[in-house]
C-alpha positions as CSV (number, residue, x, y, z in Angstrom):
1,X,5.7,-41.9,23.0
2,X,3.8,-38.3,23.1
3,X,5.5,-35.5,21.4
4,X,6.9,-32.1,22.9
5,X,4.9,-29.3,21.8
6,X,7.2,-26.7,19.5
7,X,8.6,-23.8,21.3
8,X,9.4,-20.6,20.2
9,X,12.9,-19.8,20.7
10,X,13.0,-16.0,20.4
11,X,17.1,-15.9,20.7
12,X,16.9,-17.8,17.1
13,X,14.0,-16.3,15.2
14,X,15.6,-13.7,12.6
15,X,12.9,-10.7,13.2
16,X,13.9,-10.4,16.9
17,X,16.7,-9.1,18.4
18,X,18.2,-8.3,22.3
19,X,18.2,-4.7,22.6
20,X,21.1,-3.4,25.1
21,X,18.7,-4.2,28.1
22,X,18.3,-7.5,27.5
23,X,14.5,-7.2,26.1
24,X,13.2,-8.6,22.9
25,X,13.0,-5.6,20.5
26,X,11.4,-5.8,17.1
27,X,13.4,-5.2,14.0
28,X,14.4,-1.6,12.7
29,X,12.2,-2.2,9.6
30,X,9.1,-1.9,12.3
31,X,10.8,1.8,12.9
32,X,10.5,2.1,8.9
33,X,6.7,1.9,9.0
34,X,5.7,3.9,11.6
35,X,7.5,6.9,9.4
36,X,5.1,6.1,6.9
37,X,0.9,5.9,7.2
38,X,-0.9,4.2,4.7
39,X,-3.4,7.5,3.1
40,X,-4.9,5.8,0.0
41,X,-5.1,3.8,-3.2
42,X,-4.8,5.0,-6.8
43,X,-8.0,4.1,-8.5
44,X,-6.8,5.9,-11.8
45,X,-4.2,7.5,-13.7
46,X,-4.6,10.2,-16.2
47,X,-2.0,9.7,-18.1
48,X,-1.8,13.0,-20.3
49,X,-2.6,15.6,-17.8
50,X,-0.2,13.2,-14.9
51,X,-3.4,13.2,-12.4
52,X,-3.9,10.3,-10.0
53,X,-7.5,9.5,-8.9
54,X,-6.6,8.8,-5.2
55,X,-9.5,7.1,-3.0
56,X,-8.7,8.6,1.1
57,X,-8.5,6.4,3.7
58,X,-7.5,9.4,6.2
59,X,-7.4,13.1,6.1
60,X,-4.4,14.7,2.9
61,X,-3.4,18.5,3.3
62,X,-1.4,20.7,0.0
63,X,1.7,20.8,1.1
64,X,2.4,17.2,2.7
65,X,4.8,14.8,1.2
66,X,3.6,11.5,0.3
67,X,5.3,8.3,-1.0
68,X,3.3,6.4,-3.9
69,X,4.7,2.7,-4.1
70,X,3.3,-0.1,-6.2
71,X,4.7,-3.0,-8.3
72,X,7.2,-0.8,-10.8
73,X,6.4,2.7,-8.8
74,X,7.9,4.2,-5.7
75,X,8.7,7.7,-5.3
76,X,7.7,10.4,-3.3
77,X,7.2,14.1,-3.9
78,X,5.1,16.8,-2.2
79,X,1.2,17.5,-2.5
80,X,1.5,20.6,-4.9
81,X,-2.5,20.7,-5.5
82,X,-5.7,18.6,-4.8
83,X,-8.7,18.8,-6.4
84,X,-12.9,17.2,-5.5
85,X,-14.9,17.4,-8.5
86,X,-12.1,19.8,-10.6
87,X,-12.7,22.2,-7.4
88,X,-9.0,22.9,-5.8
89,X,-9.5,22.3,-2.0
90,X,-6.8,22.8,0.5
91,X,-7.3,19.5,2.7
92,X,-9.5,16.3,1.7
93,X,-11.0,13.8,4.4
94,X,-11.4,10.1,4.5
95,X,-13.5,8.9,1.7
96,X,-13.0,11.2,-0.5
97,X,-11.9,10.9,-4.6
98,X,-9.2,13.5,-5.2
99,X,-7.2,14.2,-8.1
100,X,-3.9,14.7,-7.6
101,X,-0.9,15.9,-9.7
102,X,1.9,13.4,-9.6
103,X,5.3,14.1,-11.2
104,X,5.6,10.4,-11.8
105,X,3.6,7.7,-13.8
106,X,1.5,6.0,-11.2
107,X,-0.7,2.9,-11.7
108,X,-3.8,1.3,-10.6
109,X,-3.5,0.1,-7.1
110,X,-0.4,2.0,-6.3
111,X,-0.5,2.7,-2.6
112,X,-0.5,6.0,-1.3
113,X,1.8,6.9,1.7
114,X,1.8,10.2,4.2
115,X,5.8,10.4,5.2
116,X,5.7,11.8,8.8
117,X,8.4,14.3,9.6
């Protein structure tokens, strides 16, 4: 005797929901991520002067807030100064090694988060 194939029964799967239209809507922790866009890695951490060598993956501006998460860090704070090659520059592109001033011990690997707002 052939088997059924195995369905996908969305009314039972835990990540999707019926929104009040009847439609299959994705789970609030989707909404979560969208506030946050992943900018960058830390590649090193300074730890006497509290600098974090951030490698870009997009464009960082003084003055945005950022959320640094890794395995024992997560906490965000605002871009108070970022510097290319101990020059202070006001915004830094993809690609780019900055050094920036964190208030908090971050490590190796730590991702780097722009918080929209």
């Amino acid at each position: 005797m052939p088997r059924r194939p195995l369905t996908f029964r969305r009314d039972l799967h835990p990540d999707v929901h019926r929104d009040s239209g009847g439609n299959m809507a994705e789970e609030k922790k989707e909404k979560k991520e969208k506030k946050e866009k992943k900018i960058g890695k830390v590649t090193h951490y300074f730890n006497k002067i509290g600098v974090a060598i951030v490698e870009l993956s997009g464009v960082l501006k003084v003055g945005e807030k950022v959320h640094i998460k890794g395995a024992t860090s997560d906490f965000d704070q605002k871009v108070d100064s970022i510097q290319i090659e101990h020059e202070k520059v006001e915004k830094a592109k993809k690609g780019d090694a900055i050094g920036l001033k964190v208030k908090k011990h971050a490590r190796e690997h730590d991702v780097v988060y722009i918080k929209a707002e």
